[in-house]
C-alpha positions, 0 to 999 in steps of 0.5 A: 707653627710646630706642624708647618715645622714637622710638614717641612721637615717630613717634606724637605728630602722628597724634593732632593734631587738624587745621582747613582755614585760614581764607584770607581770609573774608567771607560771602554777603550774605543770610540771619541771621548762624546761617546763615553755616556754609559754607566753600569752600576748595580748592586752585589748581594749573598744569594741565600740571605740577601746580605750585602757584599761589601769590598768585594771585586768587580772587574769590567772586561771588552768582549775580547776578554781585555781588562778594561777597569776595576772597581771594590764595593762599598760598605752597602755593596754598590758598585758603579763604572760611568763614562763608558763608550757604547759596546759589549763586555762583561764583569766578572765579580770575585768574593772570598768564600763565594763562586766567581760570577760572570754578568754579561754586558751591552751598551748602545745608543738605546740603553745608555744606562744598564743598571743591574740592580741586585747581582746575586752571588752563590757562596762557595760550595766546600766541605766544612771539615776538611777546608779552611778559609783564610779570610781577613775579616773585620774586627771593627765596622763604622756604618751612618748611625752606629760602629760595630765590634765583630766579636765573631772574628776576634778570638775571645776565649777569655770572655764568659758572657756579653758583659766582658764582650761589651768591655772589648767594644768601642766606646763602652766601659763596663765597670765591676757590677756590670754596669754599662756606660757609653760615653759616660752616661749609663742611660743606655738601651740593650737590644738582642737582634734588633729588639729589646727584650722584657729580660732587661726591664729589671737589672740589666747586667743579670740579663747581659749575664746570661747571654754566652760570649761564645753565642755574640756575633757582633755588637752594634754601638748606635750612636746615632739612632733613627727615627725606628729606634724608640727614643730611649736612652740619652748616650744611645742604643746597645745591639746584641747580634748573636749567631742565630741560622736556621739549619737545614738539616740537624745541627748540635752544640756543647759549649761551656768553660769551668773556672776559679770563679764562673762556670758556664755550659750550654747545648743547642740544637736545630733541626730544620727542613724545607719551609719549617725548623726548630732551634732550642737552647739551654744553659746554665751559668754559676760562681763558686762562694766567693769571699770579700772584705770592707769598710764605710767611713761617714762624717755627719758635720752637723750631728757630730757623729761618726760612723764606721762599718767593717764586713766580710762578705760571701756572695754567689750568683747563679743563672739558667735559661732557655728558648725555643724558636720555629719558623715557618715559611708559608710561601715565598712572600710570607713567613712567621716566626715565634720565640719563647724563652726563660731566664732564671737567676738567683744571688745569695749574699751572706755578710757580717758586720760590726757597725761602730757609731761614735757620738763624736767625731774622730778627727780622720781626713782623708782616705789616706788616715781613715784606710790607715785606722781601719787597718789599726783596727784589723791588726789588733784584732779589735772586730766584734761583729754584731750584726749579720745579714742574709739577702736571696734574690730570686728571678723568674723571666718569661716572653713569646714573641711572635712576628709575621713578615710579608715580602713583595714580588714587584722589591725584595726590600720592601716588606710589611711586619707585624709583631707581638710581645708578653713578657712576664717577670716573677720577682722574689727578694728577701733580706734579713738583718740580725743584730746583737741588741736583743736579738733583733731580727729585720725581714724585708721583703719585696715581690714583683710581678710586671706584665708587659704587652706590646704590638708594632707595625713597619713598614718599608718602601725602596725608591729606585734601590737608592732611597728607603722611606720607612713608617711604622707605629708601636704601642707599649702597655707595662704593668709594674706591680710590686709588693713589700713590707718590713718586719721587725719583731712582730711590728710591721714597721713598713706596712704591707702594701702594694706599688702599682705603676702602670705606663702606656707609650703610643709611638709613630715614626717617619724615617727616610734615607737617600743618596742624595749624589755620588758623595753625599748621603743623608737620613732623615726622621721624626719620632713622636712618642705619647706616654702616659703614667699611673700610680696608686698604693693599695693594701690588702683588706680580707685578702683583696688589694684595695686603694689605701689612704695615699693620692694617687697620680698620673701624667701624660706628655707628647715628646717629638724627636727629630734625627739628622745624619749626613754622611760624606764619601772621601773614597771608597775606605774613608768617610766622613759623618755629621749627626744630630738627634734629640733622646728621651729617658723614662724611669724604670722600675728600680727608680721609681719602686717605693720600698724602702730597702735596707741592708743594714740599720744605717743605710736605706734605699727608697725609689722616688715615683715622680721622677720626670723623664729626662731628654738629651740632644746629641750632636756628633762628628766622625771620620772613618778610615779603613783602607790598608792595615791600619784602620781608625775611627776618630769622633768629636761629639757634645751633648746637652741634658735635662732632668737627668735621673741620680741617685742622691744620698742624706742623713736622716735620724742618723740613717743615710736615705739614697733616693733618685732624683731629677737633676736641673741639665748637663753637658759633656764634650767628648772625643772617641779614638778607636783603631787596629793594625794588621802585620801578618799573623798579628793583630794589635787594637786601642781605643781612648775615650775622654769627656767631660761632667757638668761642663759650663761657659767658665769651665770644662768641668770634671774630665774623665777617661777610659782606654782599652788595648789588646792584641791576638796573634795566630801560631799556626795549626789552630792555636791563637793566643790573645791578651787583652786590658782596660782601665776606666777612671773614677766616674763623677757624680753630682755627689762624688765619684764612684770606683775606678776599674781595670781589668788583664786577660790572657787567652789561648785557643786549639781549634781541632782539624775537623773545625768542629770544636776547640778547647782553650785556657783563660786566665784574668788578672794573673798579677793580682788576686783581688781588687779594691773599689773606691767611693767618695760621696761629698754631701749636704753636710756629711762625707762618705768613703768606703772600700771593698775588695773582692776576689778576682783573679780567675783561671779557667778552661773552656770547650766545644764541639759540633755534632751533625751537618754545617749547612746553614742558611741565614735567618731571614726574619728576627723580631722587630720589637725594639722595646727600647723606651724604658730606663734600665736599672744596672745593678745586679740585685734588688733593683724591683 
């Protein structure tokens, strides 16, 4: 029955009937109305990189140079004019920042129909240094499956990496550890120019980090993910555009800002000529030490305890990178291109304590009176510390991608990839817990080294210009191994042993797309994905790993996963969406990593190997308007999940043990508002998000919120000046909530005259020098509350300049690995 089911669904838009949109219309003046049968139609595109040109004029004019009717692109550039008498004419097709193109025109009685097909358009020829072009270009895009953000055209100088890019996108909130959300779910997936890189295996916020706010060209926001896209990632998948183009000639950049509390530079180079070209960048990102206070407050109910833990703490990060890219064009139809890359970080955090366990309860309720004993304590003067706490983490990242496209003479857009991937992390993270009982000294220590291997196929074959079918099929191979112990005194209290995990995903995928009338459009798809999992524990014995005394397991499962997505045209700025798409989450390596991690001697973090993956089903509705100088996006959408990964913490002997968990389903309901409005010289946006935890028939559950709102506005002379802030409520889980957090920027920018380069000031949280962050946790039996402040007001300054030659041409070939199906650990440190 499933495969009569998945013939149908494979076979069903083969047989849909399928009508050129009508864009726009109007008829040649002459002739009776039975003459008025032709159609002209086609489609605009950017003649170097072959880019649609969306909401771009086409007018039609008589032979005698009357204008007859006038029509706009569409978001895909296709343009259409129906219900025209049989004579001659011509269009004439005007794009900012393009030449203007005339294509003659000739209907009669034995051509009817004059499709064009793809009308290319030569970019206007200027100097870059002594032209500007004032162009209005998009802060937001809604396409079928997905919204984008153009960070590009937004001012952003108060942004330092792709974590605060993500803070100004729709949808999104980005709480302080840099965690990412998506409609209140954290289970989502970070591409980087259509693929997933091996950076993000280990913590995602450490990679988002290393990507410049500067370098972003936009974000894409795919809440509505195709039958390409791997399954991973139940609330959806995250895209990183950056600003990659292959040069002809030479090309250099500096870029960096200096801060009160992150600093950044980075240099690019790209050479290219003819068929060959080179890119490389370096960069580095650090913080100065910064400063931060405490406390954690747990009542044990059942052991009648109490315990409270102060800390002052000093942490810094530190980041470096690189990557080189060649590419080569062997002919017309064939090209390679190669990526390989480094990133590095380090965290250091130093942190003192005192750990105060009272064999009694003291009677506080209430974050209220606990904040208020706490306080108490500070003003007398009664901390002791007697414990200190060392951790270093050190991360080393490595990947080369390799990809081969091959084009076709008979349609530009069919083509033919393959694509190779390796990636290789080198983990090393130690941390040590001094305490005053008899001077004590604990060493945990932890060593990763996952290897990742990965090969896909696609292919894609248009139909007619209007239909797309596509196939491919991808294989994953991840080895996870890990390494660790626990060292009390010369007592290995964890003994040294090594964690190796290995999974292997099979996937193959039909994805089909049509227009299926002037109105409707539809994508259809189906993804099936075979994944396979081992595990065993292996100790060392004369200097070679060998399998201990513990059982070993292994799993394997086939999941299908069926996407729909319909979309209606109103008009040419305003559409409609109806979707439906059924998500997978596999645990990743900080879920399922069997260390015991502790900070301190009351509080152990442990990963659970068996987790199950989790699925979700997601539907969704969406309209869309862009026309005149407001723009919105308004959607409705609900989801239902399974087996979702939490963490979830006990009290054992007095220690509270955080382990991962699967739990039992979930649903939410949810609306998303986004917008922007133009006067003149000023730009003003908001966007609102509201959806609800554990929702059930008797109740909505718990209801949480998000909302962002900003503005930029352009002086004249190269100076801009933005502001921008959000707040995002406390996020629930099954145990409590974790902190609320906002976030006030002010930025101002002064372009130079040459265009090369600018120089500008940003100053963050100007009202508030540090932040508090809230967490209550209602357990099995015990209740938990902690508060921690940082440092957080930031003032800074930033930079950059151009060397060489502006003329650029697109990239034609980014990697086509989307290495998408692993759940990603958010946190910032220890997540192997």
């Amino acid at each position: 029955m499933k495969n009569i089911f998945v013939w149908i669904f494979i076979a069903l838009p083969f047989c849909l009937s399928a009508q050129r949109p009508n864009m726009g219309g109007g008829d040649f003046r002459k002739g009776n109305a039975a003459q008025h049968i032709g159609v002209i139609s086609g489609k605009l595109v950017d003649a170097e990189d072959g880019s649609s040109l969306s909401f771009a004029n086409v007018r039609l004019f008589r032979f005698n140079d009357v204008l007859l009717e006038g029509t706009i692109t569409d978001e895909g550039g296709n343009f259409e004019f129906s219900k025209l008498a049989l004579a001659n004419g011509y269009l004439l097709i005007n794009y900012i920042g393009y030449e203007e193109k005339r294509v003659d025109i000739s209907l009669n009685k034995n051509k009817k129909v004059e499709y064009l097909g793809k009308v290319k358009v030569a970019r206007s020829v200027v100097n870059l240094q002594e032209v500007s072009i004032d162009e209005e270009k998009p802060i937001y895009e809604a396409k079928m499956e997905k919204i984008v953000y153009n960070a590009e055209n937004d001012l952003n100088e108060s942004l330092d990496d792709a974590t605060d890019v993500l803070r100004k996108t729709p949808l999104l909130s980005v709480d302080m550890d840099g965690k990412v959300s998506l409609r209140g779910s954290q289970n989502v997936k970070f591409l980087v120019n259509g693929k997933e890189s091996t950076f993000f295996n280990g913590s995602a916020s450490d990679a988002l980090k290393m990507i410049p706010a500067e370098e972003i060209k936009s974000v894409e926001v795919i809440t509505s993910p195709t039958a390409k896209y791997e399954g991973e990632g139940d609330a959806g998948i995250i895209n990183i555009i950056t600003k990659k183009k292959q040069i002809v000639g030479f090309n250099a950049t500096v870029n960096g800002s200096l801060g009160t509390r992150v600093n950044r530079q980075s240099f690019n180079l790209n050479i290219g000529k003819g068929k060959f070209g080179i890119s490389s960048r370096a960069m580095v990102r650090y913080g100065w030490e910064l400063p931060g206070q405490g406390f954690s407050f747990r009542d044990d109910y059942n052991n009648q305890t109490t315990l409270i833990q102060l800390d002052s703490t000093r942490g810094q990060w530190i980041g470096f990178g690189g990557n080189t890219e060649v590419y080569y064009d062997i002919n017309p139809y064939n090209s390679i291109v190669s990526n390989i890359s480094y990133r590095g970080n380090k965290q250091t955090r130093k942190n003192w304590s005192q750990d105060s366990l009272y064999t009694y309860s003291i009677g506080l309720e209430g974050k209220n009176q606990i904040t208020a004993f706490i306080d108490s304590l500070r003003d007398v003067g009664m901390i002791d510390v007697n414990r200190y706490t060392d951790s270093e983490n050190f991360q080393n990242s490595y990947e080369w991608t390799t990809d081969y496209l091959k084009k076709f003479s008979d349609h530009e857009d069919r083509e033919l990839s393959i694509a190779f991937q390796l990636g290789f992390n080198i983990r090393d993270d130690d941390t040590y817990v001094l305490t005053n009982q008899e001077n004590d000294t604990v060493w945990n220590r932890n060593d990763a080294s996952p290897l990742t291997k990965v090969f896909q196929l696609d292919y894609v074959h248009p139909i007619e210009d209007k239909h797309t079918i596509e196939v491919g099929a991808k294989y994953i191979d991840r080895d996870m191994i890990s390494q660790y112990s626990t060292w009390d005194e010369g007592v290995f209290t964890q003994p040294y042993e090594q964690f190796d995990y290995n999974q292997k995903v099979t996937a193959a995928y039909l994805s089909t797309k049509w227009e299926l009338n002037k109105k409707w459009g539809m994508v259809a798809g189906l993804r099936a994905e075979h994944t396979q999992i081992s595990g065993q524990w292996n100790e060392q014995v004369s200097g070679q790993w060998i399998q201990n005394e513990k059982d070993t397991f292994q799993n394997k499962y086939l999941t299908l996963l069926p996407n729909l997505i319909f979309s209606y045209k109103i008009d040419m700025l305003k559409s409609l969406k109806f979707s439906y798409s059924k998500r997978l989450s596999r645990p990743g390596i900080s879920y399922i990593n069997t260390n015991s991690v502790s900070n301190d001697p009351f509080n152990i973090e442990i990963g659970n190997p068996y987790l199950k993956a989790s699925s979700t089903h997601n539907l969704e509705v969406g309209y869309n308007n862009f026309s005149g100088k407001y723009k919105g996006s308004y959607y409705l959408f609900a989801k239902h999940s399974t087996n979702l990964i939490e963490p979830i913490e006990s009290i054992e002997d007095g220690v509270t043990t955080t382990r991962y968990d699967n739990l039992r389903q979930n649903n939410s309901v949810g609306i998303n508002y986004y917008g922007s409005i133009s006067f003149n010289d000023l730009d003003l946006r908001a966007g609102f998000n509201l959806y609800t935890f554990q929702t059930t028939k008797e109740s909505l559950g718990r209801i949480l919120y998000n909302w962002n709102t900003g503005g930029s506005y352009d002086l004249g002379k190269g100076y801009k000046m933005e502001t921008w802030g959000f707040f995002r409520s406390p996020t629930a889980t099954s145990q409590g909530s974790i902190p609320s957090f906002s976030m006030f920027s002010i930025g101002a920018k002064k372009e130079f005259k040459n265009k090369k380069g600018s120089i500008g000031l940003r100053v963050i949280q100007p009202f508030k020098q540090y932040k508090s962050f809230e967490t209550e946790i209602n357990g099995d039996g015990f209740y938990k509350y902690s508060n921690n402040e940082t440092l957080f007001r930031s003032v800074g300054i930033s930079f950059k300049y151009t060397f060489g030659e502006m003329k650029f041409k697109a990239i034609k070939n980014k990697t086509n690995i989307s290495n998408d199906d692993l759940m990603q650990g958010g946190g910032g440190e220890g997540d192997y």
